[in-house]
C-alpha positions in Angstrom: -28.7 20.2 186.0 -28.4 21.3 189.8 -27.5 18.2 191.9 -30.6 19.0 194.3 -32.4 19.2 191.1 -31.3 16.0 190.2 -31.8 14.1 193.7 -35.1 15.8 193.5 -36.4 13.7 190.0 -34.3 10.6 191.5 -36.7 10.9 194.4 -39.8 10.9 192.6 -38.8 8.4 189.5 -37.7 5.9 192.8 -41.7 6.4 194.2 -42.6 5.9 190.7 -41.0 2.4 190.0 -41.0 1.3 193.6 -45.2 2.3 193.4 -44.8 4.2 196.5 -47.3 6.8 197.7 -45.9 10.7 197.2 -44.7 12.3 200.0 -47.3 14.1 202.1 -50.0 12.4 199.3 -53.6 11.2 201.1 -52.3 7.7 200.5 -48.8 8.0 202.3 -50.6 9.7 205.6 -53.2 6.5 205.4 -50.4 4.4 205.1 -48.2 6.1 208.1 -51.3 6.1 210.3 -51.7 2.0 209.8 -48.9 1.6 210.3 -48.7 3.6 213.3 -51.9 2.0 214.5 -49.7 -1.1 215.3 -47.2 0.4 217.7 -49.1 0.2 220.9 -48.9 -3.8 220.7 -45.6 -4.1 220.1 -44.9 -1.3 223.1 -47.4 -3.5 224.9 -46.3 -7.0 224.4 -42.6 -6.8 223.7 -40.9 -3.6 224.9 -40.6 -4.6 229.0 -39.5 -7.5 227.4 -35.5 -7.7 227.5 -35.7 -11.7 225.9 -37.8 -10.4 223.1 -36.6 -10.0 219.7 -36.2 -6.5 218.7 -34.7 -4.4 216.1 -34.3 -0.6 216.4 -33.5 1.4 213.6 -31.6 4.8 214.7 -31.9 8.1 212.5 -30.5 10.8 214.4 -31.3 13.0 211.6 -31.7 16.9 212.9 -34.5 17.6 211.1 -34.5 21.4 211.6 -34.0 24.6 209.7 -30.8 24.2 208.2 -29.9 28.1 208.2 -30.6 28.4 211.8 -28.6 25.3 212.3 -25.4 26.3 210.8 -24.9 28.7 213.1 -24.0 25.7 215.7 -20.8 24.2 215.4 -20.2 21.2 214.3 -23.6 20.4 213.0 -23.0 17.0 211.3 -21.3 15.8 214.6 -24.8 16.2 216.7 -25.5 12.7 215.1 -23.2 11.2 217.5 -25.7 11.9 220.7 -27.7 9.7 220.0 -25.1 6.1 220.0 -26.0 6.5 224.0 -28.9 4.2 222.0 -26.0 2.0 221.4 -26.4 1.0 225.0 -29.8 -1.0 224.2 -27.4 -3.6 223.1 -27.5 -4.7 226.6 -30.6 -6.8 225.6 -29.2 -10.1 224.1 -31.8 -10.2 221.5 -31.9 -6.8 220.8 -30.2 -5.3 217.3 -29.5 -2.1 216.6 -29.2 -0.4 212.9 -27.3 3.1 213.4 -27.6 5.1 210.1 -25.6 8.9 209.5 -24.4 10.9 207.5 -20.5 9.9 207.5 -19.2 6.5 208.5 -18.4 7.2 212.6 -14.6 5.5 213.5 -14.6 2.7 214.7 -12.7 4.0 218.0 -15.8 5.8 219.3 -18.0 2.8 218.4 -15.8 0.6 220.9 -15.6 3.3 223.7 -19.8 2.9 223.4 -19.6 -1.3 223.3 -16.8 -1.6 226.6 -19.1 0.3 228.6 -22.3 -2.0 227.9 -22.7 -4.3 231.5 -22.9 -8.0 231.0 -22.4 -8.0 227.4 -19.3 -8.8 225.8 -18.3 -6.2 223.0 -18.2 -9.2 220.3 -21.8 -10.0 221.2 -23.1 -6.6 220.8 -21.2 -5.8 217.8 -22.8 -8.7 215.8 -25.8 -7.5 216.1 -25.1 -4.2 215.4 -24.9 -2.8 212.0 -23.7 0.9 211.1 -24.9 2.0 207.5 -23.8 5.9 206.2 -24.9 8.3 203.3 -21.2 8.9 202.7 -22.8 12.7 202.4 -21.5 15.7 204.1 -24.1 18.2 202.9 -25.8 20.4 205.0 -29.2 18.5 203.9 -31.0 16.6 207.1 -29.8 13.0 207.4 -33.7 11.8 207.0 -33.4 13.9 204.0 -29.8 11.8 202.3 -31.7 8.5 202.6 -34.5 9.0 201.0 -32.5 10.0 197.8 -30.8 6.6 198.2 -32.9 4.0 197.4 -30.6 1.6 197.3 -29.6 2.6 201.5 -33.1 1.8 202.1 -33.3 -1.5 200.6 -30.0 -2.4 203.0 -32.0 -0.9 206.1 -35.0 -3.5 205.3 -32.3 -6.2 204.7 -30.9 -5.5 208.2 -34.3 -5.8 209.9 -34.2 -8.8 211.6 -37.0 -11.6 210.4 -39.6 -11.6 213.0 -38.3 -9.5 215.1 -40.6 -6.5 216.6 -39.4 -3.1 214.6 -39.5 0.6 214.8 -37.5 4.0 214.2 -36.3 6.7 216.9 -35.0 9.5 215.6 -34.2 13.3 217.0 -37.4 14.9 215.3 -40.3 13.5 213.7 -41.3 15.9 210.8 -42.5 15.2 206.9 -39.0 13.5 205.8 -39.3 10.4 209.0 -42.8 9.7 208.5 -41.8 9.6 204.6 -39.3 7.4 205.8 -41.3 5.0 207.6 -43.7 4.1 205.0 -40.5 3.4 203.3 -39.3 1.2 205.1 -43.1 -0.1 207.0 -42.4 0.1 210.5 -43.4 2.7 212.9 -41.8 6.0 214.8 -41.5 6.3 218.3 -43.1 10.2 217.9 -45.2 12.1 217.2 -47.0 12.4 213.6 -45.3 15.5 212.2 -49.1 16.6 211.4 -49.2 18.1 215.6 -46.0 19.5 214.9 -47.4 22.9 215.5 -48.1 22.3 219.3 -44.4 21.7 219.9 -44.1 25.2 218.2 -43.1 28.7 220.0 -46.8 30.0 219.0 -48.1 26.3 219.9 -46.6 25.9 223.0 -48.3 29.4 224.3 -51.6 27.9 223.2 -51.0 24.6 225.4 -49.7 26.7 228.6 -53.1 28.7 228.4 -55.2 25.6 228.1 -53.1 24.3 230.8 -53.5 27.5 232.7 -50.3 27.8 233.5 -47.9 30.6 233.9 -45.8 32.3 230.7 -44.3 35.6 229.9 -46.7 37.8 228.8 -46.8 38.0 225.0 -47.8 37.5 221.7 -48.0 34.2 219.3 -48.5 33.5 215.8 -46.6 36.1 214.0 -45.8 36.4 210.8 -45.2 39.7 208.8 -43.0 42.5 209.9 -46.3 44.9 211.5 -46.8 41.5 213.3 -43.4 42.2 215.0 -43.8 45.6 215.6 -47.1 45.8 217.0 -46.4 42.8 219.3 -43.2 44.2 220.6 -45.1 47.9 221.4 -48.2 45.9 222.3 -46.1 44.1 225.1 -44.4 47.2 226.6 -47.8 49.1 226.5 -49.4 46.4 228.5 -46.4 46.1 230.7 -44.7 49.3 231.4 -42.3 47.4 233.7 -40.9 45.0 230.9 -37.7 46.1 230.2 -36.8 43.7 227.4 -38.5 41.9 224.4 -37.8 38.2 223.3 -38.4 37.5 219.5 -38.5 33.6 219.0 -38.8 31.3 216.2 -41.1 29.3 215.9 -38.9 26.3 215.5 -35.8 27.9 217.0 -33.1 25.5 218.0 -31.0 25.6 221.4 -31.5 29.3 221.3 -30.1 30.2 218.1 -33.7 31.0 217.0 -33.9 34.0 219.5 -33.6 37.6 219.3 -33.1 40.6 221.8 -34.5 43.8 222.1 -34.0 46.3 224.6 -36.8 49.1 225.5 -35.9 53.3 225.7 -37.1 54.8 228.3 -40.0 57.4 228.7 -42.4 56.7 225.5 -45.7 57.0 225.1 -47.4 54.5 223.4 -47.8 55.6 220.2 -43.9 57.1 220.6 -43.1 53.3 221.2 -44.5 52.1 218.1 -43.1 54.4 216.3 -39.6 53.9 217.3 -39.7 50.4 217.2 -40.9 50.8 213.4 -38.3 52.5 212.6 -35.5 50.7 214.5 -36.6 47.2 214.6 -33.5 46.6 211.9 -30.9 48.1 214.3 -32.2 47.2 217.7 -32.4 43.9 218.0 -29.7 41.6 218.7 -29.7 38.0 217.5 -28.6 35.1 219.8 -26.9 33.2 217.3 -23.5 33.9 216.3 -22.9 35.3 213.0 -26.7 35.8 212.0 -27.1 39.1 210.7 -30.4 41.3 211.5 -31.8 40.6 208.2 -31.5 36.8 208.0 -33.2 36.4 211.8 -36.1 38.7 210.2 -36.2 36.7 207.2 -36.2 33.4 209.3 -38.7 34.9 211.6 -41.6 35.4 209.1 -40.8 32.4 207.1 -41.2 30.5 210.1 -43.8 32.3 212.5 -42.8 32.8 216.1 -43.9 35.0 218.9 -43.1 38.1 220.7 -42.9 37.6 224.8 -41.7 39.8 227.7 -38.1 39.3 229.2 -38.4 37.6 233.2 -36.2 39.5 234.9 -34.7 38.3 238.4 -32.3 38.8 241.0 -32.0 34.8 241.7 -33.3 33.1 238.3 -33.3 29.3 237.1 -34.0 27.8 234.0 -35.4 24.2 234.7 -36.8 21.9 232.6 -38.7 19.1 232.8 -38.4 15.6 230.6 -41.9 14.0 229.7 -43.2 10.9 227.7 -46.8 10.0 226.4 -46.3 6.3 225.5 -48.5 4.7 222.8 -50.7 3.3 225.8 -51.6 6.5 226.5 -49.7 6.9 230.3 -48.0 10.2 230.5 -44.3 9.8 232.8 -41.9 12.4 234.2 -38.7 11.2 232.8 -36.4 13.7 234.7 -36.0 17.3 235.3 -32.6 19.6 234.9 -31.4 23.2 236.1 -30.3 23.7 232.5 -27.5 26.3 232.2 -27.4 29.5 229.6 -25.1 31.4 228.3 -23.7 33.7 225.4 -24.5 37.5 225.5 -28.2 37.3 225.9 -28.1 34.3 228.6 -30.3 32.5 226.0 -28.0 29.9 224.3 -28.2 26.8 225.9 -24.9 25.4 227.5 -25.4 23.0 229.5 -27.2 21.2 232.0 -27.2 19.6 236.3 -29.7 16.7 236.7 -31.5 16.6 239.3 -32.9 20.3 239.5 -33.1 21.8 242.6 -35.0 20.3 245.3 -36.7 23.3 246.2 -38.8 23.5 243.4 -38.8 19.9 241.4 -42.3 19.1 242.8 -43.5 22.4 241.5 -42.2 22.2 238.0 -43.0 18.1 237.9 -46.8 19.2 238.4 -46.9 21.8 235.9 -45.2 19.6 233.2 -48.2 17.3 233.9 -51.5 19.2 233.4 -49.4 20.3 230.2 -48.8 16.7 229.3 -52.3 16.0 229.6 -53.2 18.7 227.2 -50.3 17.3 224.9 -51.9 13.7 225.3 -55.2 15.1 224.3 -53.9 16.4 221.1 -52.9 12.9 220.0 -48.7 13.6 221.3 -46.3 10.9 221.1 -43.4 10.5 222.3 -40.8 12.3 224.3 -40.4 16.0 224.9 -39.0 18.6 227.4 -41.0 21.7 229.3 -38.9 24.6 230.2 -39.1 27.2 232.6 -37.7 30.3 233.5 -38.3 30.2 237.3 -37.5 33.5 239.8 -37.4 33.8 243.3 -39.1 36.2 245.3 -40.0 36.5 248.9 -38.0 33.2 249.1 -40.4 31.8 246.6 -40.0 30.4 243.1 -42.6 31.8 240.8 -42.3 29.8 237.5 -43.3 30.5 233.8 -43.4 28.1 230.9 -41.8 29.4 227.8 -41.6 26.5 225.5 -41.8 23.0 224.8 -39.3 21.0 222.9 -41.1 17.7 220.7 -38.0 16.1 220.0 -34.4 14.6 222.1 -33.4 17.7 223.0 -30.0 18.2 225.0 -30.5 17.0 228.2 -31.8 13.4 226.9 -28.7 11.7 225.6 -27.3 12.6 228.9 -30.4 11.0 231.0 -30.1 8.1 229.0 -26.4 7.0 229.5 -26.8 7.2 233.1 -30.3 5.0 233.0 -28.0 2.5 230.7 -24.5 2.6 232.5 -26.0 2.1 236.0 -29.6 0.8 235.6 -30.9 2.6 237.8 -34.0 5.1 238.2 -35.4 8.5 238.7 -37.8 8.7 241.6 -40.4 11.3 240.9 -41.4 11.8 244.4 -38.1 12.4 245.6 -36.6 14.5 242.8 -33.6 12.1 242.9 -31.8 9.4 240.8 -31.2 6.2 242.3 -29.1 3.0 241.3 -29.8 -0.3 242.1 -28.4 -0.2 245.5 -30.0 2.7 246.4 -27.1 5.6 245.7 -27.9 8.4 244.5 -26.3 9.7 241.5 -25.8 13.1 239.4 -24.4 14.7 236.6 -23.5 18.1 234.8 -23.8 17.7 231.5 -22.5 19.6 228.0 -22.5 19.3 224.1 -20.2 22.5 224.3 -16.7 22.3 226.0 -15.0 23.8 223.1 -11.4 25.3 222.7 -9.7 25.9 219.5 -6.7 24.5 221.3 -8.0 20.7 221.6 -8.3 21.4 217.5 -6.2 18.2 216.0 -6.8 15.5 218.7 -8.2 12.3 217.0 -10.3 9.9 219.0 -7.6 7.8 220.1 -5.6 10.9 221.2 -9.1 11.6 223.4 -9.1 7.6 224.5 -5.7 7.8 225.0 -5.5 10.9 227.5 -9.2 9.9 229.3 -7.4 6.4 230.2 -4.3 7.8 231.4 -5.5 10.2 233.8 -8.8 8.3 234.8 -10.9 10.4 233.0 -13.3 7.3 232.3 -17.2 5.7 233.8 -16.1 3.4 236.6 -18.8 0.6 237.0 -18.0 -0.7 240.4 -18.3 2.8 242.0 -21.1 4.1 239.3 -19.1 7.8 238.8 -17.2 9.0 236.2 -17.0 11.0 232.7 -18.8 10.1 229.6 -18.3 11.6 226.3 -20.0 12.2 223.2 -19.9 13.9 220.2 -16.1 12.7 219.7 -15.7 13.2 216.0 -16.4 16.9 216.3 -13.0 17.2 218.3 -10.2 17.5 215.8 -11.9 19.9 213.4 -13.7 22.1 216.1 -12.2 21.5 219.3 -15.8 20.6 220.4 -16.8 17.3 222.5 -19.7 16.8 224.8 -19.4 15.2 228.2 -21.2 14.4 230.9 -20.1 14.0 234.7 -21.5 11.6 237.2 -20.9 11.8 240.6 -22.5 11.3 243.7 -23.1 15.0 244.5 -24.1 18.3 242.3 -20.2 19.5 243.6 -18.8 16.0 242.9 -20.2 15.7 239.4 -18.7 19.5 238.2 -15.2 18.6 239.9 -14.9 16.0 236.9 -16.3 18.6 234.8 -13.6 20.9 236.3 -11.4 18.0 236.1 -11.4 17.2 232.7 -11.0 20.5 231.2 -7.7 21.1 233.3 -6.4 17.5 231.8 -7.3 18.6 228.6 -5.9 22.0 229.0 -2.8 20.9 229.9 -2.7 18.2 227.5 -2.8 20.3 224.5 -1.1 24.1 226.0 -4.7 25.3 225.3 -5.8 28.3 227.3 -8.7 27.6 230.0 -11.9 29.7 229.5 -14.3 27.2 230.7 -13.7 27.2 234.7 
């Protein structure tokens, strides 16, 4: 017997003996939505409450296609954005259970704790609790704990008696609301059932509804002819378009994209013809190592849509952080420039917060007349709005080309510098502002990689960030942050993120660290 096979009959004699409803059974979405029904009283009554007695339980599961996730590196590692949640800790009465796949060393755990303000690290860490699958599978992390019933029970046990109690996660989909009946408290997100909306063909849906600007294109493909005839459909329309965009419908950081490039000088029925027969050789995916026929294979399992290329002289790729609380309020959390790369310019790399002045009002009022039309759909949660914005005339014209329901890369980022200086974004300004009224920002990445940091443990990281002053300092509020640590002796991958009181000052720690850790370890610099 297959070992999936066999975690698959585990699964089901556990719902069996433990008389819980099957997965996505009548009875389990009654039971999610009760339980549900309960979260805008405790968001009411105890969340602005810092005295209160709360327990968060953290699943940073990435609940995605796992195919199209491989193709990033150091997958299992992404489960490491999300201990900037580590930082609620700050509230004396608050605990924190911290569940993933493999146990995280206890190194990285303290660099989190020392930089918690007005807590000692002994306080916090008693009221912490770190639980692991001891699984390195490719399987989603939401996906290892339910086969392990016994994990489960120790998550309940951790819960603490009469505290308030709920689960954040990365994603909501079928596996966390599974979950949460499980273990009878409620997700912060959205019910997996409106999914669709944070789709590629979704989000096209809301942006017309919202009547606001996208790419011209196509949504809600499925079958090969869908492809074709969307990508001659789009040129025919468009003469001008010189490139097509295939995208999943639940593509990830990019990796879900494809490329094509139009000939010149065909008619229309020429056009459909050509891109019948060379759809399999003409278009180029964005992730690395994907072959033609996977990203086709992906495509129709999946659905996506077919859109038109922006082109641009001067182009910017802003975004814009939302939440709809349980109340019902929709809030700008932030907005970032966010920063692409790879050969197609569609993988993302990275990210500046604030965005540019010149157009953050702009972008902040789009985001919410397309919030509203999330809020009407029943949307919880967070999510991100991004743009590809081109200037013209010494004018931005923007277009909305997707919308992310889940912590996407520029939220762990947002969140440390909320929790390290306690400070604020002002939404009429554009800006961030601390306590004492500085104002601060930050470049941030999940991908300064080099083969040559390859072998440097956490402490070695610790180690060289202390010596050379690589480190958050509190008293002046700038400094480096990072994350993602355990990816850095197998893949030479970390995450960082710069604070600084200036766009310039925040990328010269950037700059900073990579020469430190260039010269630290002979590697080559490519990053600069």
């Amino acid at each position: 017997m297959h070992v999936q096979e066999w975690q698959s009959k585990q699964l089901l004699t556990d719902y069996f003996l433990n008389n819980y409803p099957a997965p996505g059974s009548v009875e389990e979405l009654r039971k999610f939505k009760k339980i549900q029904s309960r979260f805008s009283d405790q968001f009411e009554l105890f969340f602005p409450d810092n005295l209160a007695n709360k327990t968060i339980v953290v699943i940073p599961s990435l609940s995605l296609d796992q195919q199209v996730l491989s193709k990033l590196v150091g997958t299992l590692h992404y489960e490491e954005r999300l201990l900037c949640l580590l930082m609620l800790l700050h509230m004396p009465r608050t605990h924190v259970i911290y569940v993933s796949s493999m146990p995280i060393d206890p190194v990285i755990i303290d660099y989190y704790l020392h930089s918690l303000s007005g807590i000692t690290g002994y306080h916090a860490r008693e009221r912490l609790t770190l639980l692991s699958c001891y699984d390195m599978s490719s399987i989603p992390l939401t996906q290892k704990i339910l086969q392990r019933t016994r994990l489960i029970e120790r998550i309940k046990k951790e819960i603490q008696p009469e505290s308030m109690a709920h689960i954040t996660c990365f994603n909501t989909t079928d596996h966390e609301r599974t979950l949460a009946v499980r273990l009878g408290i409620p997700v912060y997100g959205c019910d997996p059932s409106l999914n669709y909306w944070g789709s590629k063909s979704g989000s096209r849906k809301i942006f017309l509804n919202a009547g606001v600007d996208m790419p011209p294109g196509v949504e809600d493909l499925k079958t090969y002819e869908d492809i074709v005839h969307a990508i001659a459909a789009v040129k025919a329309m468009y003469p001008e378009v010189k490139k097509a965009i295939l995208k999943m419908n639940d593509g990830f950081s990019g990796d879900g994209n494809a490329v094509l490039r139009y000939p010149d000088h065909l008619t229309s029925k020429e056009l459909f013809d050509w891109v019948n027969d060379n759809l399999y050789e003409k278009i180029i995916p964005v992730a690395r190592d994907m072959s033609i026929e996977i990203f086709l294979q992906k495509f129709q399992e999946m659905g996506g849509v077919v859109e038109a290329f922006i082109e641009g002289d001067t182009k910017a790729s802003p975004s814009v952080q939302c939440r709809i609380t349980p109340l019902g309020e929709v809030e700008i959390i932030s907005t970032h420039d966010q920063v692409l790369g790879g050969e197609s310019g569609q993988q993302f790399i990275g990210a500046f917060f604030p965005s540019e002045n010149s157009y953050h009002t702009e972008i902040t009022e789009f985001a919410k007349t397309i919030a509203e039309e999330l809020k009407k759909k029943g949307i919880l949660g967070r999510f991100s709005i991004d743009f590809i914005s081109v200037k013209e005339n010494d004018q931005w014209k923007h277009f909305a080309i997707e919308i992310n329901m889940r912590k996407g890369g520029t939220t762990h980022p947002y969140l440390m510098l909320q929790f390290l200086t306690n400070g604020h974004y002002n939404e009429e300004a554009g800006l961030f502002e601390t306590q004492n009224r500085k104002h601060r920002y930050y470049f941030a990445s999940d991908n300064l990689q080099n083969d040559g940091y390859k072998g440097l443990t956490p402490q070695d990281l610790i180690d060289i960030a202390m010596f050379h002053g690589l480190q958050f300092d509190g008293a002046v509020q700038k400094g480096v942050m990072f994350h993602m640590i355990g990816a850095l002796s197998q893949f030479g991958k970390i995450g960082i993120i710069c604070i600084g009181g200036s766009r310039e000052e925040a990328y010269s720690y950037y700059k900073k660290t990579i020469e430190v850790l260039d010269a630290e370890t002979g590697a080559p610099s490519s990053h600069l």
